[in-house]
N, C-alpha and C positions, 0 to 999 in steps of 0.2 A: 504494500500500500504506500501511495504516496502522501503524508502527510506533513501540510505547510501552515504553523503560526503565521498572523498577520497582524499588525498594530503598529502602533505609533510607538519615538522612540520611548526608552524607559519605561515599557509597562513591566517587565519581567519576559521575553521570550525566552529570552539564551537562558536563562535561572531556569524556567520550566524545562526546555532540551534538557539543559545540563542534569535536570534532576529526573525527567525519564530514562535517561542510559541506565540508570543504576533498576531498572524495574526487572525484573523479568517479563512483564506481558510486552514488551517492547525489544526483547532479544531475538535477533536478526535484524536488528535495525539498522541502514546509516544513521549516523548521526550529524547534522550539520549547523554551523552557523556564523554570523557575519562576518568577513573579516576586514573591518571600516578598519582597521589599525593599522593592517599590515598595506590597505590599497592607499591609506592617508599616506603611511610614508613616503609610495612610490610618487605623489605628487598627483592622485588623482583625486580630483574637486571633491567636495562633499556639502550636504544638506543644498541651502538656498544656490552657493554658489557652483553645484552640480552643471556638466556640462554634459553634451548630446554623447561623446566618446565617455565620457564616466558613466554615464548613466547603460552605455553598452557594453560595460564591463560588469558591471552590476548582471545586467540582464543575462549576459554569457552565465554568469556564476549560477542564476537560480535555473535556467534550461539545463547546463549540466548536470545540476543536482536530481531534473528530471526523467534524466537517464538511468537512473539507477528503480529496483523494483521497490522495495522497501527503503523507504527515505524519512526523515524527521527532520526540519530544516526549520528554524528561527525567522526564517524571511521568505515572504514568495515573491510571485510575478505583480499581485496587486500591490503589495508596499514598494517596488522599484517604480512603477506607473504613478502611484503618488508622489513620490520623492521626483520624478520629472515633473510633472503637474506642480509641484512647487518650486520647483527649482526659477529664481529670475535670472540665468544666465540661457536660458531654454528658450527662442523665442515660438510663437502659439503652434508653428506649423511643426516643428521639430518634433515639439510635446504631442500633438495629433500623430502625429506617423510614428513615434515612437512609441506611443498608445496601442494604436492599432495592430502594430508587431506584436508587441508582448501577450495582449488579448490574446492571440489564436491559442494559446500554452494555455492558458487557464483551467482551459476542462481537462488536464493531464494529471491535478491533483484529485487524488480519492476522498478527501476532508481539507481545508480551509478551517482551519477556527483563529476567529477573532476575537486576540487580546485586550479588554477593554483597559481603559487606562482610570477608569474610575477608580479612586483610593489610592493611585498608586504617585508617589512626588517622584517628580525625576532625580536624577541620579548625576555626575558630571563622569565620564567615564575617561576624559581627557579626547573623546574625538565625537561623540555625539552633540549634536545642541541642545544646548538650557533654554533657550526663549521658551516662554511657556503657550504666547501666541504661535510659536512655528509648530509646536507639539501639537497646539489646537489642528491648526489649517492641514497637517498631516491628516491626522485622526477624520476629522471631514471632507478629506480628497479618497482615505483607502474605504469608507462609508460609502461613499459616491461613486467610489468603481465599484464598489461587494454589491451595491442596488443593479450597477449598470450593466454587468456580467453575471447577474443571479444566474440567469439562464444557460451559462457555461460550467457553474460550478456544483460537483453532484452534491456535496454535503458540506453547508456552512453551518456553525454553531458559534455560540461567546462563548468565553470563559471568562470568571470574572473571581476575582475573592482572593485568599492565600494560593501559593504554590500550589498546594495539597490539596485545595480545593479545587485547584484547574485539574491535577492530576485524577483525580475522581470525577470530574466533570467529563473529560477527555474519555475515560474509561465508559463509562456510561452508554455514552453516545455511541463510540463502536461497538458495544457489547448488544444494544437497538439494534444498531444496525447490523452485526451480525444474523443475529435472532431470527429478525425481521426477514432479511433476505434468505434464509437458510429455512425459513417457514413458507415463504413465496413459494421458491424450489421447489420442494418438498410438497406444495397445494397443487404445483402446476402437472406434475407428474401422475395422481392421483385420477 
């Protein structure tokens, strides 16, 4: 299965990745997640002042990752579409065609769930931004593609509350939708 957290920065993604690996219901898994640190070094833009060539390394990053079968991955295709969307070194046509690419991926995740950022204060990690208006204007660009590509993504869900509470939320939801599908099957055969 491919599954991809999405949210704004500093809700907790990578905490939650990081604290799935250690699960067993999650053994076989990749594991992935950002690596704003190591592309900040190389000199490639980030947040507002993101450029069309950064934001296409971004996008290589999350397509590769949907090469693999079993994938966990802190970032998808809709939070690089918002981070263009907001980017003002992008100018509207860039952001539109660069949109439109990354869209087709979309329906290649098996689950999407969205991190809310309710309750949770940002963080300085040394390479994400602190504006807490940029975190807003995020948070309402990846909203506004998760409305605009419902139709491409087979299972969205929130998470919302402690770690442990996503991690049970997360569980839940596949364990439905296991069920559910594995009931379908099993009715259609009959």
């Amino acid at each position: 299965m491919k599954i991809g957290l999405c949210g704004t920065m500093s809700v907790g993604k990578t905490t939650l990745v990081n604290a799935l690996k250690e699960l067993d219901y999650f053994k076989g898994y990749n594991f992935r997640t950002e690596r704003s640190k190591e592309l900040m070094a190389q000199g490639i833009p980030m947040n507002t002042d993101s450029t069309l060539k950064g934001q296409c390394v971004f996008l290589a990053e999350r397509s590769g990752e949907l090469m693999h079968e079993n994938i966990i991955t802190d970032r998808t295709l809709i939070d690089v579409m918002a981070f263009a969307n907001c980017s003002t070194s992008m100018d509207i046509y860039e952001k539109e065609d660069f949109e439109t690419l990354a869209a087709q991926l979309v329906r290649e995740y098996d689950y999407i769930f969205y991190v809310s950022p309710e309750g949770v204060e940002i963080e300085d990690n040394g390479v994400r931004e602190t504006d807490a208006k940029y975190r807003v204007a995020i948070d309402r660009s990846i909203n506004t593609l998760l409305t605009k590509y419902s139709h491409r993504i087979k299972n969205l869900h929130t998470l919302s509350g402690s770690t442990e509470d996503r991690i049970h939320q997360m569980i839940n939801y596949m364990d439905f939708w296991y069920i559910y599908n594995k009931n379908t099957i099993y009715n259609e055969k009959i």
